[in-house]
C-alpha positions in Angstrom: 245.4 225.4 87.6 247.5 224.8 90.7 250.5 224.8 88.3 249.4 228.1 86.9 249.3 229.5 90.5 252.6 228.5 91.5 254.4 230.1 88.7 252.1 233.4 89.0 253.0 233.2 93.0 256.8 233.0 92.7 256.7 235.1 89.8 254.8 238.1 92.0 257.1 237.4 94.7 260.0 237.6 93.2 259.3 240.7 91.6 258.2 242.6 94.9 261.3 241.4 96.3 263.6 242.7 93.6 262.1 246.2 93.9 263.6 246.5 97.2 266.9 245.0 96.4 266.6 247.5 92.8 266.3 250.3 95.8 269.3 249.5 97.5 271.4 248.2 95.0 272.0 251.6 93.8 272.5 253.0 97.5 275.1 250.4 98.6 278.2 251.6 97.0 278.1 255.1 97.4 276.6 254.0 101.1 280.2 251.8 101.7 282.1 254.6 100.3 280.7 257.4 102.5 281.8 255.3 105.3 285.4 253.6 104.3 286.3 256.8 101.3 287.8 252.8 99.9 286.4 251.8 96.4 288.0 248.4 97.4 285.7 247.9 100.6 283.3 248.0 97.6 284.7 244.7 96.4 284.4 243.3 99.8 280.6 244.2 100.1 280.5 241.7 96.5 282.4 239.1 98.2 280.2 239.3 101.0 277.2 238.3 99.0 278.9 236.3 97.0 281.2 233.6 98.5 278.8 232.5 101.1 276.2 232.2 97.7 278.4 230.0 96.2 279.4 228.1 98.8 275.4 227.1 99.5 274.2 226.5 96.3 274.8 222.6 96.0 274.2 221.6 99.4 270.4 223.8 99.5 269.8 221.7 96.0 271.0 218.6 97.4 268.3 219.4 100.4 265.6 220.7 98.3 265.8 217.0 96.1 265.2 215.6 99.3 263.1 217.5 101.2 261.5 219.8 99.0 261.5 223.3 97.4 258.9 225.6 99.0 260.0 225.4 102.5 263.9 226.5 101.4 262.4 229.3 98.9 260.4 230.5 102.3 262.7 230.9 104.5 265.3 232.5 101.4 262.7 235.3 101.7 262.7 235.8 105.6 266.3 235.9 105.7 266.2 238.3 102.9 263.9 240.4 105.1 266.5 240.4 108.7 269.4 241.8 106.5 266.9 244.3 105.2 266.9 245.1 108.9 270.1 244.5 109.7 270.9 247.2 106.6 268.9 249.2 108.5 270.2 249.9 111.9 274.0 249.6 110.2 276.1 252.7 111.0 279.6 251.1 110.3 281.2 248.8 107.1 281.3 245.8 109.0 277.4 245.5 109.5 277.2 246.4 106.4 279.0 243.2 105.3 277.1 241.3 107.8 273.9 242.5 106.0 275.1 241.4 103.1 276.3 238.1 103.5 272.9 237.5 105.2 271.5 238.2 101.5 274.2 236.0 99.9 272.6 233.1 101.9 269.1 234.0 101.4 269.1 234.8 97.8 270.6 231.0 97.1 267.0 229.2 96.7 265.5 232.4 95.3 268.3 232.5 92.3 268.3 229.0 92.2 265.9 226.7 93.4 262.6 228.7 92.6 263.5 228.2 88.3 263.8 224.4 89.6 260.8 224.2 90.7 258.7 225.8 87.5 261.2 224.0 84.8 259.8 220.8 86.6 256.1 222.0 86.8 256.8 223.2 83.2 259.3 220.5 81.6 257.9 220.9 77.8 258.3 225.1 78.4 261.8 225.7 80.3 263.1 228.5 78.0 259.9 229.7 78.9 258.9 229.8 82.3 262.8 230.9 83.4 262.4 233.7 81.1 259.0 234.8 82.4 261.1 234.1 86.0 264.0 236.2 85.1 262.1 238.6 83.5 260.1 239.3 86.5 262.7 239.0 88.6 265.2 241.9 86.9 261.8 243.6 86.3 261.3 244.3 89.6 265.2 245.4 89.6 264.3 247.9 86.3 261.0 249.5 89.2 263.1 249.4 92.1 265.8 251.4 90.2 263.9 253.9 89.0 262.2 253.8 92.1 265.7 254.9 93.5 265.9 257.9 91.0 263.0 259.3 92.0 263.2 259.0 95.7 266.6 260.2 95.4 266.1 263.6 96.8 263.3 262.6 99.0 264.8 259.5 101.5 267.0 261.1 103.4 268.7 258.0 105.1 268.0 254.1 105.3 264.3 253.9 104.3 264.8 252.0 101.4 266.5 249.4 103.2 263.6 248.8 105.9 261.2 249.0 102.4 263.4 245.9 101.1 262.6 244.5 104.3 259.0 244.8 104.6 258.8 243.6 101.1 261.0 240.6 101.0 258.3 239.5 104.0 255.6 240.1 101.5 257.1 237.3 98.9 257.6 235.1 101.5 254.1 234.8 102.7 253.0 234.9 99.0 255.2 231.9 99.0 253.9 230.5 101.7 250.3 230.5 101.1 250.2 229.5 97.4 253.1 228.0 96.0 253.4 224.1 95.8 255.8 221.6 95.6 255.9 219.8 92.0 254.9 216.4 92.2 257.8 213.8 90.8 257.1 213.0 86.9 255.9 209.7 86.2 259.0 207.3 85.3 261.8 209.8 87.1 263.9 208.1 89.5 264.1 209.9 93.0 267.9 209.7 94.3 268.6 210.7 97.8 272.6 211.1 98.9 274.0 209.8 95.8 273.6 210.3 92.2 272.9 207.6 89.7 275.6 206.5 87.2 273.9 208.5 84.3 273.7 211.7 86.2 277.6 211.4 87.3 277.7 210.8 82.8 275.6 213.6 82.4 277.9 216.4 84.3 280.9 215.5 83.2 280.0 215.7 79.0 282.3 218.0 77.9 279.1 220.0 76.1 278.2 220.7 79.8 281.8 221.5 81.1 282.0 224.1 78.7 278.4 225.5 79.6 279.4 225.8 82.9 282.5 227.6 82.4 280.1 230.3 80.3 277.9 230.1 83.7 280.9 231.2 85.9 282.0 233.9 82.9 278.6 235.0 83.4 278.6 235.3 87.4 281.9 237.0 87.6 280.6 239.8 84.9 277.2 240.2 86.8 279.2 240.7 89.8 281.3 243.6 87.8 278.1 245.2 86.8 276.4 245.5 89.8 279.9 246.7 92.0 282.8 247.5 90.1 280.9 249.4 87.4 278.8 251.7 89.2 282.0 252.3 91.3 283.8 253.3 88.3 281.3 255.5 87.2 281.3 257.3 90.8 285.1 257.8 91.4 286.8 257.9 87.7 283.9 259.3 86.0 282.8 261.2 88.6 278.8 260.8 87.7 276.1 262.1 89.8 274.0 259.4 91.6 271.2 259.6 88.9 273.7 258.5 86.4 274.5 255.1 88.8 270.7 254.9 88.8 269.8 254.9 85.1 273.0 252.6 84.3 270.8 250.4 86.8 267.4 250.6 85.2 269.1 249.9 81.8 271.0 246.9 83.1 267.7 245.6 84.4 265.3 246.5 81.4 267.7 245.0 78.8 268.2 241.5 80.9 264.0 241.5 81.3 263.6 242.2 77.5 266.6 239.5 76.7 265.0 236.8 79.1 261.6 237.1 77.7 262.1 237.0 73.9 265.3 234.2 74.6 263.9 231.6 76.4 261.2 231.1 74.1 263.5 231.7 71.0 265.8 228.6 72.7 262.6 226.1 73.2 262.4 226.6 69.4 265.5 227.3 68.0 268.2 225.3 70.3 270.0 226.7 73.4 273.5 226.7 71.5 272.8 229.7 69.0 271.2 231.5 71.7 273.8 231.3 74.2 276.1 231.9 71.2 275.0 234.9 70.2 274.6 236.1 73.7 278.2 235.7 74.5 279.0 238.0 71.6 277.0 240.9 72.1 277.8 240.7 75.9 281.9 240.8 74.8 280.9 243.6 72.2 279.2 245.7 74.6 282.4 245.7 77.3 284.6 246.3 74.6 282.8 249.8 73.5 282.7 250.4 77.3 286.0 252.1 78.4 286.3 253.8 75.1 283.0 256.0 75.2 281.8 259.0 77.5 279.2 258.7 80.1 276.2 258.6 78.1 277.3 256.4 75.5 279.2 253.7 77.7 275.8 253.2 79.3 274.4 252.2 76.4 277.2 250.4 75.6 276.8 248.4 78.7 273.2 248.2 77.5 273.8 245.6 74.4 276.2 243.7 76.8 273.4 243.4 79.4 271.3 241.9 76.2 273.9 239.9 75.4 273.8 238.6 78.9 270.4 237.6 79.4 270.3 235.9 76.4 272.9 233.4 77.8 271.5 233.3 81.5 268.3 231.9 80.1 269.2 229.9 77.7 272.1 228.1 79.5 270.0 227.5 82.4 267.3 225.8 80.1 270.4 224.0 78.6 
C-alpha cells in the first residue's frame, strides 16, 4: 500500500509541476526574443538549463545511493519553485538565464532520480511504472500547453511564471508528506564511494555504450524540440503564437501516449525492438519536417515525438 502511495504521490506531483513548466515553455522563446530581437540568445536560454543539468546528474545519483532519494527529489521541487520567482520579477535576458539555470539544477532529481526510485519499488514492472511516470509527467506538459493557448489573450505579462511557482511548491510538499524512500531489496549489495567490479563490467558492455549514445541522440533532439523548433516556427515560418502552442500540446500528447503503451510493450516484448522502432519513426518524422507547410510539419513532428518516447522509456527500462 505504501508502495502504491509513493508512485501515486510523485506521479501527482510531477504532473502539477509540468503544467506550469507546459505554461512557460511556450512563453520563453518568444519572451527572450522580445527582449534580445536574437534567435541565438534562444540557444543560450537551452544551454542554460541544460549544461548545469548535465553536469549534476551523476554526482545527485551518487548522493541519492548514499543518502537517499526523497530529500534530493524535495528540494528539486523548491528550487524549481525560486526560479519560478526569479522568472517572475525578470525584466532583462540575463535573469532570464539565471532563472533558467536554477531549473536546470532543480529539474536533475525530478528527471532522474524520481524513475529510480519507483523502478526499485517496482523492479518486476519498470517499463511500467516509468511509463505511467513519463506519461504523467509530459501529461501535465500536454494541460499546461493548452493551458497556454487559452490563457493566451488573457495573461497579460508573467503570471504563468508565478503559477509554475506556486505549483512546483505544491509537488514538493506532496513529496514531502507521502513519498518514501524504497527499502534495499533483499540480497543487493549497498556500495558507497566506489562501485563493485561487476558494476564497472556492467557500464562498459558495449550493448550499454551503444544505448547510451541513443540516450544522448535523444537529449540533444528534445533540446531542438523544445528551443530551436518553436524558434523556427516564430522567425522563418512566421507562425502566430497559437501555432508554437499546439506544436507543444502535440509534442507532449504523443510522448504521454508513446510512454504508456511502450513501457509495457518492453516488459513483454524486449527493450531492443522498442527502442528500435522508436529510433525510426523519430528519424522519419524529422525528415518530413523541413519539407512540409505549417500544418503538416506539426504533425510531422508528431510521429517523431512518438518515435521518441518509445525510446525514452524503453531505454531507461533497459
Amino acid at each position: 500500500m505504501s508502495e502504491r502511495k509513493s508512485a501515486a504521490a510523485v506521479n501527482l506531483s510531477v504532473f502539477l509541476l509540468m503544467i506550469g513548466v507546459g505554461l512557460i515553455v511556450a512563453l520563453l522563446p518568444r519572451r527572450i526574443m522580445n527582449l534580445s530581437a536574437s534567435v541565438a540568445d534562444v540557444g543560450i536560454l537551452a544551454s542554460a538549463y541544460a549544461i548545469p543539468n548535465m553536469l549534476l546528474q551523476i554526482p545527485v545519483g551518487r548522493l541519492a545511493d548514499r543518502f537517499g532519494f526523497k530529500g534530493f527529489i524535495v528540494y528539486g521541487y523548491l528550487l524549481c519553485g525560486l526560479s519560478g520567482l526569479l522568472y517572475y520579477v525578470a525584466k532583462a535576458p540575463q535573469l532570464f538565464y539565471w532563472a533558467r539555470f536554477l531549473q536546470g539544477i532543480a529539474e536533475v532529481p525530478i528527471w532522474a532520480l524520481a524513475p529510480a526510485l519507483l523502478s526499485l519499488q517496482y523492479a518486476s514492472q519498470k517499463g511500467t511504472v516509468m511509463g505511467r511516470y513519463n506519461a504523467a509527467l509530459h501529461g501535465g506538459l500536454t494541460v499546461g500547453g493548452g493551458l497556454s493557448i487559452v490563457f493566451a489573450g488573457v495573461w497579460t505579462g508573467s503570471e504563468p511564471f508565478l503559477v509554475f511557482a506556486v505549483l512546483s511548491l505544491l509537488g514538493g510538499g506532496i513529496i514531502a508528506r507521502f513519498v518514501e524512500n524504497p527499502a534495499p531489496r533483499p540480497g543487493a549489495s549497498v556500495v558507497v564511494g566506489k562501485a563493485t567490479a561487476s558494476a564497472v563490467t556492467a557500464r562498459i558492455r558495449p550493448t550499454n555504450i551503444t544505448v547510451l549514445v541513443g540516450i544522448t541522440l535523444y537529449g540533444a533532439e528534445y533540446g531542438i524540440f523544445i528551443t530551436i523548433v518553436p524558434a523556427f516556427l516564430i522567425s522563418a515560418r512566421g507562425d502566430a503564437q497559437w501555432m508554437v502552442g499546439s506544436f507543444f500540446t502535440l509534442f507532449y500528447v504523443a510522448l504521454s501516449i508513446a510512454q504508456l503503451f511502450a513501457g509495457r510493450w518492453s516488459d513483454r516484448k524486449g527493450r531492443k525492438p522498442v527502442m528500435l522502432m522508436g529510433l525510426a519513426m523519430a528519424g522519419a518524422g524529422i525528415a518530413l519536417f523541413h519539407r512540409c507547410a505549417s500544418p503538416a510539419a506539426v504533425l510531422a513532428l508528431g510521429v517523431a515525438s512518438l518515435g521518441m518516447g518509445m525510446f525514452c522509456v524503453s531505454a531507461m527500462a533497459f
